[in-house]
mmCIF file of the C-alpha atoms, coordinates in Angstrom:
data_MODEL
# 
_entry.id   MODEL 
# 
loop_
_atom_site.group_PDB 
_atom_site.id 
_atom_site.type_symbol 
_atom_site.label_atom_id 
_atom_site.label_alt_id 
_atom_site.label_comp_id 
_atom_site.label_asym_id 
_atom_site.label_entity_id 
_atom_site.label_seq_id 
_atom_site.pdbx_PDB_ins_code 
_atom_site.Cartn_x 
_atom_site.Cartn_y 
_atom_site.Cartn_z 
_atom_site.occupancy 
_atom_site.B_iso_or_equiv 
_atom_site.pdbx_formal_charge 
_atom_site.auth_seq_id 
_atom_site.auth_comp_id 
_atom_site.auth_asym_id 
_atom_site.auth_atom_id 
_atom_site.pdbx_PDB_model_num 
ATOM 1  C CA . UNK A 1 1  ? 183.328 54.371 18.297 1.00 0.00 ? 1  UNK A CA 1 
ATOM 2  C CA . UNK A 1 2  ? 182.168 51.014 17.481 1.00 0.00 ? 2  UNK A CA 1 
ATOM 3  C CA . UNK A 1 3  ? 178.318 50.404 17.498 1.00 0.00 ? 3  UNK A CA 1 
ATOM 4  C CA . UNK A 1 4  ? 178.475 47.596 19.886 1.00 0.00 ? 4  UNK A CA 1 
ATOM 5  C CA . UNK A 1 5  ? 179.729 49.665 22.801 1.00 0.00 ? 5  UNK A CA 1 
ATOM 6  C CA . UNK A 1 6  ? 176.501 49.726 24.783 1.00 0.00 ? 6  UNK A CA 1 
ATOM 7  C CA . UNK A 1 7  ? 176.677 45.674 24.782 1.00 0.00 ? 7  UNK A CA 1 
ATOM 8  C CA . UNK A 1 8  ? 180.370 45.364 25.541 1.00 0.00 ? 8  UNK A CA 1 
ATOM 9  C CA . UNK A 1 9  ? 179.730 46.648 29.277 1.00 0.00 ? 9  UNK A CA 1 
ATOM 10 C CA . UNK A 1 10 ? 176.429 44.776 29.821 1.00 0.00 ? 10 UNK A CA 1 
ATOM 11 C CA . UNK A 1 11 ? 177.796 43.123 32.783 1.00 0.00 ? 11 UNK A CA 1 
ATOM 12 C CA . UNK A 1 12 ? 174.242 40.907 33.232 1.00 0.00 ? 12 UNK A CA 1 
ATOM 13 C CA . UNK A 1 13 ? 175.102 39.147 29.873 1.00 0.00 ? 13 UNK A CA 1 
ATOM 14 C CA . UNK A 1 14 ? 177.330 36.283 29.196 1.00 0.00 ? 14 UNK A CA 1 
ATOM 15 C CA . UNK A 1 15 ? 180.120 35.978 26.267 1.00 0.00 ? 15 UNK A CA 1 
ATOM 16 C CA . UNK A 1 16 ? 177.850 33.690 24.252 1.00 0.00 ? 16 UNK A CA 1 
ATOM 17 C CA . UNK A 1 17 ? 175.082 36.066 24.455 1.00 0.00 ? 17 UNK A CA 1 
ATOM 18 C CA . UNK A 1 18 ? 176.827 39.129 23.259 1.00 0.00 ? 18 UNK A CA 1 
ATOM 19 C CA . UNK A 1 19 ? 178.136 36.681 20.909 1.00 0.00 ? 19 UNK A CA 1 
ATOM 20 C CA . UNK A 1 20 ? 174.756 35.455 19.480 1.00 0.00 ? 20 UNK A CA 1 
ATOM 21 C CA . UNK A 1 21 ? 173.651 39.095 19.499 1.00 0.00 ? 21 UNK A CA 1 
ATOM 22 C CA . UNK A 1 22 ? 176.727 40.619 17.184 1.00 0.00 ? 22 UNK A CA 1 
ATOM 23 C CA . UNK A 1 23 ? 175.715 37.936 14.901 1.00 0.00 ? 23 UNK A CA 1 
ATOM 24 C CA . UNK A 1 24 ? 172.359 38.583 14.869 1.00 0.00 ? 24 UNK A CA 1 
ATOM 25 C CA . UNK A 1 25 ? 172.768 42.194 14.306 1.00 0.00 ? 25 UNK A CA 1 
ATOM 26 C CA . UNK A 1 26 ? 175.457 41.333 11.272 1.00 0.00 ? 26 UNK A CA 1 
ATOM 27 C CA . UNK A 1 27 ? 172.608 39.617 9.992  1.00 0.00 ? 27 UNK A CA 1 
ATOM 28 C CA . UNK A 1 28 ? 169.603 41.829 10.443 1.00 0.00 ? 28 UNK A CA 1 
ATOM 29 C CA . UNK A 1 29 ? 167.663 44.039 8.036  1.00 0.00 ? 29 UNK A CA 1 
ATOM 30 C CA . UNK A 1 30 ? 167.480 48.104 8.209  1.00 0.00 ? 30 UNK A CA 1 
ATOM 31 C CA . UNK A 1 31 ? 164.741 47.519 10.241 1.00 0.00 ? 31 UNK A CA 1 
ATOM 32 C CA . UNK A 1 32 ? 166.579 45.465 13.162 1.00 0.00 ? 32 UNK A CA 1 
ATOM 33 C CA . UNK A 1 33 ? 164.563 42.251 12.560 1.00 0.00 ? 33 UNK A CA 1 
ATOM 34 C CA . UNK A 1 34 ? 166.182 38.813 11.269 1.00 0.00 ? 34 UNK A CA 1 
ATOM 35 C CA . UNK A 1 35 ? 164.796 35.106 10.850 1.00 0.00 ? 35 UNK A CA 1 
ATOM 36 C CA . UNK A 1 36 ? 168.396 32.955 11.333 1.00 0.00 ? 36 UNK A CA 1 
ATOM 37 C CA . UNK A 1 37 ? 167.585 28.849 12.355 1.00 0.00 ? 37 UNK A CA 1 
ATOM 38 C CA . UNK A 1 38 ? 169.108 27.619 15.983 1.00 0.00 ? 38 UNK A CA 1 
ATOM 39 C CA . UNK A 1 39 ? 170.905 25.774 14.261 1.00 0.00 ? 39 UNK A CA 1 
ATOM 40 C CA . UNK A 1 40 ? 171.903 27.887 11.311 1.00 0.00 ? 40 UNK A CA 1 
ATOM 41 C CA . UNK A 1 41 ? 174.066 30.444 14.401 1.00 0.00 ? 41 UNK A CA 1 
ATOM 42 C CA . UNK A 1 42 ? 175.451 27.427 16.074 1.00 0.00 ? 42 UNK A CA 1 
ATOM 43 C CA . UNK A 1 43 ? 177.105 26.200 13.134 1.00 0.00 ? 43 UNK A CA 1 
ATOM 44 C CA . UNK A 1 44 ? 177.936 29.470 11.828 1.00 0.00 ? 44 UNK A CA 1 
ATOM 45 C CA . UNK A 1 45 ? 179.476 30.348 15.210 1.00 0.00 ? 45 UNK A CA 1 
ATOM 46 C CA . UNK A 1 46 ? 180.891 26.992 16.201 1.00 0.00 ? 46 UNK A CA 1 
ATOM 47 C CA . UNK A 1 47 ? 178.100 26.427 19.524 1.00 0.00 ? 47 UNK A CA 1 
ATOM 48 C CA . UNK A 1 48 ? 175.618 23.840 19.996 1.00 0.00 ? 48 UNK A CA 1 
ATOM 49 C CA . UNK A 1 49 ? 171.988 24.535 19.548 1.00 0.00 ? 49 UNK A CA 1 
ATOM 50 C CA . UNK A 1 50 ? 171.750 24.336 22.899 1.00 0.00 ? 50 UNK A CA 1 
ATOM 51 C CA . UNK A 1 51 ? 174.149 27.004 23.840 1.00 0.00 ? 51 UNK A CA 1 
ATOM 52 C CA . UNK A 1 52 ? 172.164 29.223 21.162 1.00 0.00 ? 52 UNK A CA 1 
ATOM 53 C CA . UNK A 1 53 ? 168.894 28.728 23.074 1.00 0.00 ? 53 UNK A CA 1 
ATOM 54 C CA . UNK A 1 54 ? 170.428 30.008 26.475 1.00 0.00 ? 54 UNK A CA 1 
ATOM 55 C CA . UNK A 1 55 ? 172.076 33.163 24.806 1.00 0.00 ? 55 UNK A CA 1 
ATOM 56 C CA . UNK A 1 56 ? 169.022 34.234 22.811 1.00 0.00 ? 56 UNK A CA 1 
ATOM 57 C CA . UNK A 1 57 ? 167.196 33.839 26.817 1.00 0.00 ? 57 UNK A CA 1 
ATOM 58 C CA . UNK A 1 58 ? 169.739 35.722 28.281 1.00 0.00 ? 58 UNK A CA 1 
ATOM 59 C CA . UNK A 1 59 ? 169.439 38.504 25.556 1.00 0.00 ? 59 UNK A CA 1 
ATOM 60 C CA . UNK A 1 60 ? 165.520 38.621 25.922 1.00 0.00 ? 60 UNK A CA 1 
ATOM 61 C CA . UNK A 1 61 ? 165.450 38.458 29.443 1.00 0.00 ? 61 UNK A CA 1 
ATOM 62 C CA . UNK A 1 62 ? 167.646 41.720 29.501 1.00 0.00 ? 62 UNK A CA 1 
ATOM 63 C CA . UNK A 1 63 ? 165.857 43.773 26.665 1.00 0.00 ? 63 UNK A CA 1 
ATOM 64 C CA . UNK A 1 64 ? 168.043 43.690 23.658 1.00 0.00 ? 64 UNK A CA 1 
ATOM 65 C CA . UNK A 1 65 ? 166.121 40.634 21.582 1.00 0.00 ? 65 UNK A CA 1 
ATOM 66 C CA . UNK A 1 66 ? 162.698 40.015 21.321 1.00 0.00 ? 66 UNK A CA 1 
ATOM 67 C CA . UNK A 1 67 ? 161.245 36.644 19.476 1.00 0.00 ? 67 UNK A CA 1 
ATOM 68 C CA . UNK A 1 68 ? 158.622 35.888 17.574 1.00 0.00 ? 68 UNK A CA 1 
ATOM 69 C CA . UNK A 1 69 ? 157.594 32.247 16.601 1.00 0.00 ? 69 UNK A CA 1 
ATOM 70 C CA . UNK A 1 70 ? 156.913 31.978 12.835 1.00 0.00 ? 70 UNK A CA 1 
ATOM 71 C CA . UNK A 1 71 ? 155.379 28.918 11.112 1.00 0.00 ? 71 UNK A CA 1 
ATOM 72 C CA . UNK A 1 72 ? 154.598 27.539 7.993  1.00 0.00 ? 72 UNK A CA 1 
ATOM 73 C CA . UNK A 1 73 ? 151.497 27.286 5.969  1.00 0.00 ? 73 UNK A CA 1 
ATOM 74 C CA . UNK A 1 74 ? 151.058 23.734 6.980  1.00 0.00 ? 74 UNK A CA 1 
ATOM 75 C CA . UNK A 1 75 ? 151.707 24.616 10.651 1.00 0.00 ? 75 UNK A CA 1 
ATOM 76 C CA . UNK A 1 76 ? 154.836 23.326 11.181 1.00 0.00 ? 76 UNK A CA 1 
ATOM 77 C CA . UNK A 1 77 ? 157.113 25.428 12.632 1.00 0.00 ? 77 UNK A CA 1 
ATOM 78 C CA . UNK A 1 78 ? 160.441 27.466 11.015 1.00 0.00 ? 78 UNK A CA 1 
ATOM 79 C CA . UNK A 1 79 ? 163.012 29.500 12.212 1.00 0.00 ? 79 UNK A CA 1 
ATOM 80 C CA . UNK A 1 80 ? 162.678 32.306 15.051 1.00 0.00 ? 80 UNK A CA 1 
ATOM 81 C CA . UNK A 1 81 ? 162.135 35.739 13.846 1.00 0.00 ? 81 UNK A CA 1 
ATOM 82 C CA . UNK A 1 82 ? 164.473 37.914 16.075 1.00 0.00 ? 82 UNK A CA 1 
ATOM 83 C CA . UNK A 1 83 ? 163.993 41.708 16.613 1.00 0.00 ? 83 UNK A CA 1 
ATOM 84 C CA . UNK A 1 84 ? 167.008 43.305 18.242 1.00 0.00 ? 84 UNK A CA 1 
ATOM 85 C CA . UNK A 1 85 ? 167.154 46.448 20.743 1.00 0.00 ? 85 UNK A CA 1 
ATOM 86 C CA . UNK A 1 86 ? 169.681 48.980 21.962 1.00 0.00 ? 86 UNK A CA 1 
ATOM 87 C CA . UNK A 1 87 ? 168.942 49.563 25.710 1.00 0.00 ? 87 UNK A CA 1 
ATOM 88 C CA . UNK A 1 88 ? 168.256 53.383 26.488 1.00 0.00 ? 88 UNK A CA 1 
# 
């Protein structure tokens, strides 16, 4: 059984969101939680920034990602820090 089932039949979700999320959970930490840019994914996965944006939406609005805005010491702003959920 293949730990992506639960995502597989999430019928709100859209190919580039389940997508996004497989590659976010490839990248993530024992702890579920991984700081990939925008535009780091869409290269990596062949989408536009764009298209990255939407998915990671999609994946909030349904529970399985949650984001948290990081920034730099000079307040400038770096990549996302993404937290990723299985839903119950």
């Amino acid at each position: 059984m293949s730990a992506f089932n639960f995502i597989y039949g999430e019928e709100e979700l859209s190919h580039r969101a389940v997508t996004v999320y497989v590659y976010l959970r490839d990248r993530s930490n024992k702890e579920g939680s991984c700081w990939p840019g925008v535009k780091t994914i869409a290269r990596e996965l062949k989408l536009s920034p764009r298209t990255v944006q939407r998915a990671v939406r999609d994946l909030e609005r349904v529970g399985l990602v949650t984001r948290q805005a990081r920034f730099r010491e000079n307040g400038s702003s770096t990549s996302n820090k993404y937290f990723l959920h299985k839903k119950a």
